[in-house]
C-alpha positions as CSV (number, residue, x, y, z in Angstrom):
1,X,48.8,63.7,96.7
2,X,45.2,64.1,97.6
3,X,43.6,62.1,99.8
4,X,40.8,60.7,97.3
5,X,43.5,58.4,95.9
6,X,42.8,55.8,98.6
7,X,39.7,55.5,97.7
8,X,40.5,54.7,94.0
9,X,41.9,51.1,95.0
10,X,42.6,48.5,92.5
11,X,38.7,49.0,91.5
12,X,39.4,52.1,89.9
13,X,41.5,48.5,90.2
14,X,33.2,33.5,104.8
15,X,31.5,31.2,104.5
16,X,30.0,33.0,107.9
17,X,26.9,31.9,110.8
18,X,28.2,34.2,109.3
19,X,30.6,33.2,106.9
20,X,33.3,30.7,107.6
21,X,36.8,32.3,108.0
22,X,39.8,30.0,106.9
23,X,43.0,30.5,108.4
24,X,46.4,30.7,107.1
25,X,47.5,27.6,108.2
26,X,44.1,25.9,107.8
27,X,44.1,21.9,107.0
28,X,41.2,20.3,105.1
29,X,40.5,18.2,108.2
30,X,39.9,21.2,110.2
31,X,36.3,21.9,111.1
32,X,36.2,26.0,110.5
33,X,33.4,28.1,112.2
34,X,32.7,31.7,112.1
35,X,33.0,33.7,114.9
36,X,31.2,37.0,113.6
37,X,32.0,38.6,116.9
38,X,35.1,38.6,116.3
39,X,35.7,39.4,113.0
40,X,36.8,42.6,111.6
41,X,36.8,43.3,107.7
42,X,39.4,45.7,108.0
43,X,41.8,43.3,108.6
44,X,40.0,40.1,106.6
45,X,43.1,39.7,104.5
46,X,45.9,38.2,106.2
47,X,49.1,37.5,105.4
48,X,49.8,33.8,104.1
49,X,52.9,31.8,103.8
50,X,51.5,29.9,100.8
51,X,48.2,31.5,99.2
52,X,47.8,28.4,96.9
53,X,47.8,26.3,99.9
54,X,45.0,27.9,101.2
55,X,43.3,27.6,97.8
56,X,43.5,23.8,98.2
57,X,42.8,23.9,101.6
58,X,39.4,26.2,100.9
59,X,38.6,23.5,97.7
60,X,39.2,20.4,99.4
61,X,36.6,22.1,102.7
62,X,34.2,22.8,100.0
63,X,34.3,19.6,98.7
64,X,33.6,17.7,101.6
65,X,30.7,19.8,102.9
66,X,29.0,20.1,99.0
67,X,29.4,23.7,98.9
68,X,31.1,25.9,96.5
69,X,34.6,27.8,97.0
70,X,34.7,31.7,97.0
71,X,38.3,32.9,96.5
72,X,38.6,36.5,97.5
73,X,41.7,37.9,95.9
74,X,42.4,41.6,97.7
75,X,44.0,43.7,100.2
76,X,44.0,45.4,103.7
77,X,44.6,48.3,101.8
78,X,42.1,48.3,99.6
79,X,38.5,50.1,100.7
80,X,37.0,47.4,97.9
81,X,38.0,44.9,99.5
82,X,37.1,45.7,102.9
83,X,33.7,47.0,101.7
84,X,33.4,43.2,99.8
85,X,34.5,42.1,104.0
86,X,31.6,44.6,105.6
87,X,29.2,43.0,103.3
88,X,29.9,39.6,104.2
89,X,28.9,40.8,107.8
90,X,25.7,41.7,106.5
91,X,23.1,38.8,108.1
92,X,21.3,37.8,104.9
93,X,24.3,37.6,103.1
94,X,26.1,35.6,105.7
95,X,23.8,33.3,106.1
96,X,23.8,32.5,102.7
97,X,27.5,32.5,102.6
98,X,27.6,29.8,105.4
99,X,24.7,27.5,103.5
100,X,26.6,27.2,100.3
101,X,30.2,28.2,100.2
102,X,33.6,27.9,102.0
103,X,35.2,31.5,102.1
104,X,38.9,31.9,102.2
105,X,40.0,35.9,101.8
106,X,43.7,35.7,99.7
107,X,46.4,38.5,100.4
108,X,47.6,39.9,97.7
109,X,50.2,41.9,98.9
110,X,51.0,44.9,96.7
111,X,50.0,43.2,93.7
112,X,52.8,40.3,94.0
113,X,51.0,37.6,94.2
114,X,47.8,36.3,93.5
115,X,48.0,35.9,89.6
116,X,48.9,32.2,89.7
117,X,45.5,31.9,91.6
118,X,43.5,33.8,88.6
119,X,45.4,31.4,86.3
120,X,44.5,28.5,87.9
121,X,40.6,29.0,87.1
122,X,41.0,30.4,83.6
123,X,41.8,34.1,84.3
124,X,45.1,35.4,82.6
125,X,45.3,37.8,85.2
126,X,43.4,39.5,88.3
127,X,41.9,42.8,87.0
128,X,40.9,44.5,90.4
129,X,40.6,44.2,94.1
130,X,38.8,42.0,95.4
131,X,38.2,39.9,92.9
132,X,35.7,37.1,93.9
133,X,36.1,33.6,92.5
134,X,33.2,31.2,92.7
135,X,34.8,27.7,91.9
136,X,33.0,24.0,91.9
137,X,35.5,22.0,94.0
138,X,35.0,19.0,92.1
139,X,36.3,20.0,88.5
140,X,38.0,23.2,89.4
141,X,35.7,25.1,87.1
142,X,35.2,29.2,87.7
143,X,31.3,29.9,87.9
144,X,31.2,33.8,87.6
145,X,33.3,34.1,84.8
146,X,30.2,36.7,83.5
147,X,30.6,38.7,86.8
148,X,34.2,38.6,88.0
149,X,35.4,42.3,87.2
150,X,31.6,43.2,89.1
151,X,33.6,42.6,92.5
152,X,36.3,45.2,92.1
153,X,33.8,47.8,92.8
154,X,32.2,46.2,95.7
155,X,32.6,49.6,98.1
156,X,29.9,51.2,96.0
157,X,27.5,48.3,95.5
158,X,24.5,48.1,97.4
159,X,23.1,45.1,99.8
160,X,20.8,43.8,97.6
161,X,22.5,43.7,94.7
162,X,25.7,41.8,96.8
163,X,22.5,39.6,98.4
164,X,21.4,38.9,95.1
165,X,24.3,38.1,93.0
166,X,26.0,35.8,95.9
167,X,22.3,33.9,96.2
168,X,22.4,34.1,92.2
169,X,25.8,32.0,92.2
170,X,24.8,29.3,94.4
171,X,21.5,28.3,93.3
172,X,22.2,28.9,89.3
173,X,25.0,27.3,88.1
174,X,26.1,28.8,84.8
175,X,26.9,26.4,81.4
176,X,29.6,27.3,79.1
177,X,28.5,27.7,75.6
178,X,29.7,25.2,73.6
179,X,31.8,26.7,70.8
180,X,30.3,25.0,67.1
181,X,32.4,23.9,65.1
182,X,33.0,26.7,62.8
183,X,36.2,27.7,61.9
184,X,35.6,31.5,61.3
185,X,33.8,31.5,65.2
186,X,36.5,29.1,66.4
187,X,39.5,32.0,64.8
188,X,37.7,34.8,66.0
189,X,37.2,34.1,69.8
190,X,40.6,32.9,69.5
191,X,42.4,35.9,68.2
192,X,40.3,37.4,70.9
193,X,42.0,35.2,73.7
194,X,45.0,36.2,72.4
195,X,44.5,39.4,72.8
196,X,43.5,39.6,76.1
197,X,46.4,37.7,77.2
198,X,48.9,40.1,75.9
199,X,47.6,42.9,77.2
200,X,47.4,41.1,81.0
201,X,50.8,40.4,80.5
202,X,51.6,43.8,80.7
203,X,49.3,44.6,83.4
204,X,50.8,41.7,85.4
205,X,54.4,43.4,84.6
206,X,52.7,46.7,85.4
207,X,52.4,45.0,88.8
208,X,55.7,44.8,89.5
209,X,56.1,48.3,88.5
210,X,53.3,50.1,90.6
211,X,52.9,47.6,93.2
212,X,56.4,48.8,95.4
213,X,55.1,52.8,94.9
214,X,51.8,51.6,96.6
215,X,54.0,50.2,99.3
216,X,56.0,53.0,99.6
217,X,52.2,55.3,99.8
218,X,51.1,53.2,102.5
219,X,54.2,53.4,104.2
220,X,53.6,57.5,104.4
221,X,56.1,58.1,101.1
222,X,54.8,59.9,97.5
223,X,56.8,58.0,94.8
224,X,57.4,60.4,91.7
225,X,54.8,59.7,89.1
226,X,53.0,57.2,91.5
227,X,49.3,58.5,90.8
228,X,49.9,58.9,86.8
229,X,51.4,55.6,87.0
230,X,48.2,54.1,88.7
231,X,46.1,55.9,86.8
232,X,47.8,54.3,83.4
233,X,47.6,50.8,85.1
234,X,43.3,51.4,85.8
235,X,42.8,52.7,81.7
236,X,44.0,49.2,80.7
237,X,42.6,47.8,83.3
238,X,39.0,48.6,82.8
239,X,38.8,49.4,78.8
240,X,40.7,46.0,78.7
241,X,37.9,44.1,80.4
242,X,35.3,46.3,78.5
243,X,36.6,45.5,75.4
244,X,36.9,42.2,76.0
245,X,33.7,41.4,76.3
246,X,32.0,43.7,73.6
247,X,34.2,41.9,71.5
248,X,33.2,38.5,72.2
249,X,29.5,39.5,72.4
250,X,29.7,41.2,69.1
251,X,31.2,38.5,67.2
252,X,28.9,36.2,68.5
253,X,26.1,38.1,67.9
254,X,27.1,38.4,64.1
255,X,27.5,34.6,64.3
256,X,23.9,33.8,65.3
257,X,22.5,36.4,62.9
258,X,24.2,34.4,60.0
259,X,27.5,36.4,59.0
260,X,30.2,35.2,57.4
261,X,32.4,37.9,58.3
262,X,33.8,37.2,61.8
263,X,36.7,39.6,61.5
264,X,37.7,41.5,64.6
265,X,39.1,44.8,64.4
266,X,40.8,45.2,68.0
267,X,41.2,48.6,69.8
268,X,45.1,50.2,70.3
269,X,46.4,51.2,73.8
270,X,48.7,53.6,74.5
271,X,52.0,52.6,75.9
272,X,52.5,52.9,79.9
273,X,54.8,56.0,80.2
274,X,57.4,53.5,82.0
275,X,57.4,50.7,79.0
């Protein structure tokens, strides 16, 4: 298999004095400080014996120092999410990091876990690695909703744009729209939902399927079909999320110019070759 695979990741699918780095076995009590000596980004992601432990852990820190949580969902072997790691290093970033949020990097594994996490705050599924999660402690409510897939690409960003956006999160908080009460806007966001969630059913089942061949890569074997399969899984992936949110956009923008029509006409997927 060539080589550039590796660098296809889950894109293609802290806070630190520098940012502070939790531990796996990290109580809220603890007082966490960043020793950006020390750190490496290659190996950011460590193992956990309960992610969602460290969640609380991360929210309940965040909560008692008024700053925000960032949830990092990715990998050791990912080159996204250790490019998302580098950047934290970066001293203008990390120094924002450490003002306003409490960082806690989540393993993922081989795609196994993780997806209870992106359900917790709203997300049906994780569409990439890393995927960054900017949560208010107090209510448990995900702030970058509008730039959660930006993440899974973080190799190829630039500083500023990384600078900007993290800076962007903590000093802007976004506001939900409030949905009027109009049934045609209310049924087509809706059938929307919908339809995102069935189609991140199957790539969390896709998971299951693809995850052990990546194992079995990194552990120096080529599964048959292990690059098609991959390949499958990142179409979905990333017309899924596209899709998404043309859709919404669209149907809202028919609803502010006055429409009555709020039909949706969704866009077909082909079958993975293993379903």
């Amino acid at each position: 298999m060539p080589r550039r695979f590796l660098g296809i990741c889950l894109s293609v699918l802290t806070a630190v004095s520098a940012p502070a780095l939790l531990s796996p076995a990290l109580s809220a009590a603890d007082d966490i400080r960043f020793d950006s000596a020390a750190f490496d980004p290659d190996t950011a992601f460590a193992p956990s014996a309960s992610i969602m432990a460290d969640v609380d852990a991360t929210l309940a820190i965040a909560k008692k120092e008024g700053k925000l949580a960032a949830l990092i969902l990715g990998a050791n072997w990912c080159h996204d999410s250790r490019g998302l790691a580098k950047h934290f290093t970066d001293p203008a970033v990390a120094s924002l990091l450490a003002k306003h949020y409490a960082v806690k990097f989540l393993d993922v594994g081989y795609l196994e876990k993780g997806v209870d996490v992106a359900n917790r705050f709203g997300l049906p599924v994780y569409y990439g690695t890393p995927t960054l999660l900017v949560v208010d402690p107090a209510t448990e409510t995900l702030l970058n909703k509008d730039n959660v897939y930006l993440w899974r690409d973080s190799y190829s960003m630039k500083m500023e744009d990384v600078r900007a956006s993290i800076e962007a999160m903590a000093t802007s908080k976004p506001v939900a729209e409030t949905v009027p009460d109009n049934p045609a806007l209310q049924d087509a966001l809706a059938s929307i939902d919908a339809f995102e969630e069935k189609h991140a059913r199957r790539i969390e089942a896709a998971f299951s399927v693809v995850g052990p061949m990546l194992k079995a890569y990194k552990d120096g074997k080529t599964p048959e079909n292990f690059e098609n399969y991959w390949g499958e899984l990142r179409e979905l992936r990333y017309g899924l999320t596209d899709d998404v949110t043309a859709l919404r956009q669209g149907v809202w923008q028919r609803y502010r110019a006055g429409d009555a029509d709020l039909s949706v006409t969704f866009p077909e997927y082909p079958a993975f070759s293993w379903e």
